[in-house]
N, C-alpha and C positions, 0 to 999 in steps of 0.2 A: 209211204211213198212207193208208189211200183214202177217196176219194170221202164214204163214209156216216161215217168218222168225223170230214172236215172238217166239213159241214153239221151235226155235234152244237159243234162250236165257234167256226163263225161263223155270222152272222145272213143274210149274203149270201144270195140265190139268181137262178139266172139269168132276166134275163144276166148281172148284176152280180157273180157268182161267178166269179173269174180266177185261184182255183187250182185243178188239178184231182188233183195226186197229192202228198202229200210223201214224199220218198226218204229222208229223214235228219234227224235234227235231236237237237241236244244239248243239253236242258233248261238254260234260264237262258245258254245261248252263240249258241247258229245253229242255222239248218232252213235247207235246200234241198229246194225247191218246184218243183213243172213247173207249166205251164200249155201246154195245147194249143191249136196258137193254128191255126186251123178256116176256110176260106174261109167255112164257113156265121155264121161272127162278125156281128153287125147290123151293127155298126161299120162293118164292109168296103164294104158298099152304096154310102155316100156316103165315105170317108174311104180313099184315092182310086179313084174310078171309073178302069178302066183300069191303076192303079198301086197297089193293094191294101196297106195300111200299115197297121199297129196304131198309133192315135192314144198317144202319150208319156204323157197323162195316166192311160191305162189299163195302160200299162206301171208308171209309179208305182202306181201302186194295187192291180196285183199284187202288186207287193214288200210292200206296206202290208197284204194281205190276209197274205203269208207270215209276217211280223212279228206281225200277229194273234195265228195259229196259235200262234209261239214264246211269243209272252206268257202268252196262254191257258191252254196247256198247262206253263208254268214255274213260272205262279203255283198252278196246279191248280183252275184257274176253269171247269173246260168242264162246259154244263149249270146254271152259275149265273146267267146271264141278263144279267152284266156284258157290256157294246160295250169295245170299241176305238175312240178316237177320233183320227184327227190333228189335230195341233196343229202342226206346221210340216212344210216340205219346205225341203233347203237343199242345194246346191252341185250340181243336178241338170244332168246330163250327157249327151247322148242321141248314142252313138258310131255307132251302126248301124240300118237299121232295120230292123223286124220283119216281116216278111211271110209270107201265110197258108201252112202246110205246115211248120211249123219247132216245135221243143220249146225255148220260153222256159225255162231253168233261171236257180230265184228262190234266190240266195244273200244271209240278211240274217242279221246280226252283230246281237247285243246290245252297245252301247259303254259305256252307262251305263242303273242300272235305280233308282229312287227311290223305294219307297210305289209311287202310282200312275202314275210316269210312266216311261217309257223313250225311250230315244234308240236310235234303230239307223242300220246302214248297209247301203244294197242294191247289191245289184250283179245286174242283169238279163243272161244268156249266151244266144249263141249259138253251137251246137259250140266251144265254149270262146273264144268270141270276146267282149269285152266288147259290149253293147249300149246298157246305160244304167247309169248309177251313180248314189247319192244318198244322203244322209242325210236321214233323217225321224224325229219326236216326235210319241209319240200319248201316252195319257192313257185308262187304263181307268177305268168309270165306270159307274153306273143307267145303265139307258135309260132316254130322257126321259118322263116322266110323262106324265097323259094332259090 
């Protein structure tokens, strides 16, 4: 999946957009997602000068964007205007860190799927090295009114 048909299933765009390609994914199981992770990132600027690190919270929220994608597309939601929302992060674990020039590969599991809520588990790599791990709950829904 590239590029033009992530941006028809999430609302994201950059810079807030942190996936950029999915490799795989097994409707209603798992997607594996890359994100290119860019010295020209804004983040990089101030988060560390000198020592250039992808802030954890944008590491979750890639997995979050990947998990999106899976929901999205399991439910067969893409183009109906439904968000993705989180609703928790839990048992987050940040092994490694990330730094600019590397391919973030985004592995997230469906654990449990409900009507509109799901639970998943992520797992951020690098060259098959764990990076960061976690479980997260989001909650498809309207966007909110005006």
């Amino acid at each position: 999946m590239d590029i033009r048909r992530i941006l028809t299933l999430l609302p994201h765009r950059y810079p807030m957009l942190l996936v950029d390609r999915v490799v795989s994914m097994v409707k209603d199981t798992s997607i594996h997602a890359v994100k290119a992770v860019t010295m020209n990132e804004p983040f990089f600027q101030g988060h560390f000068p000198g020592r250039p690190i992808m802030p954890g919270v944008l590491i979750v929220e890639a997995l979050a964007q990947a998990g999106g994608i899976l929901a999205v597309e399991s439910l067969g939601l893409g183009g109906s205007g439904k968000l993705v929302y989180f609703m928790g992060i839990d048992g987050v674990k940040f092994r490694k860190p990330v730094e600019p020039g590397v391919l973030l590969d985004l592995h997230v599991t469906i654990l449990q799927a409900k009507r509109n809520i799901c639970k998943f588990e992520g797992k951020a790599m690098l060259d098959g090295q764990l990076a960061t791990e976690c479980q997260f709950t989001a909650m498809i829904a309207d966007p909110p009114g005006d």
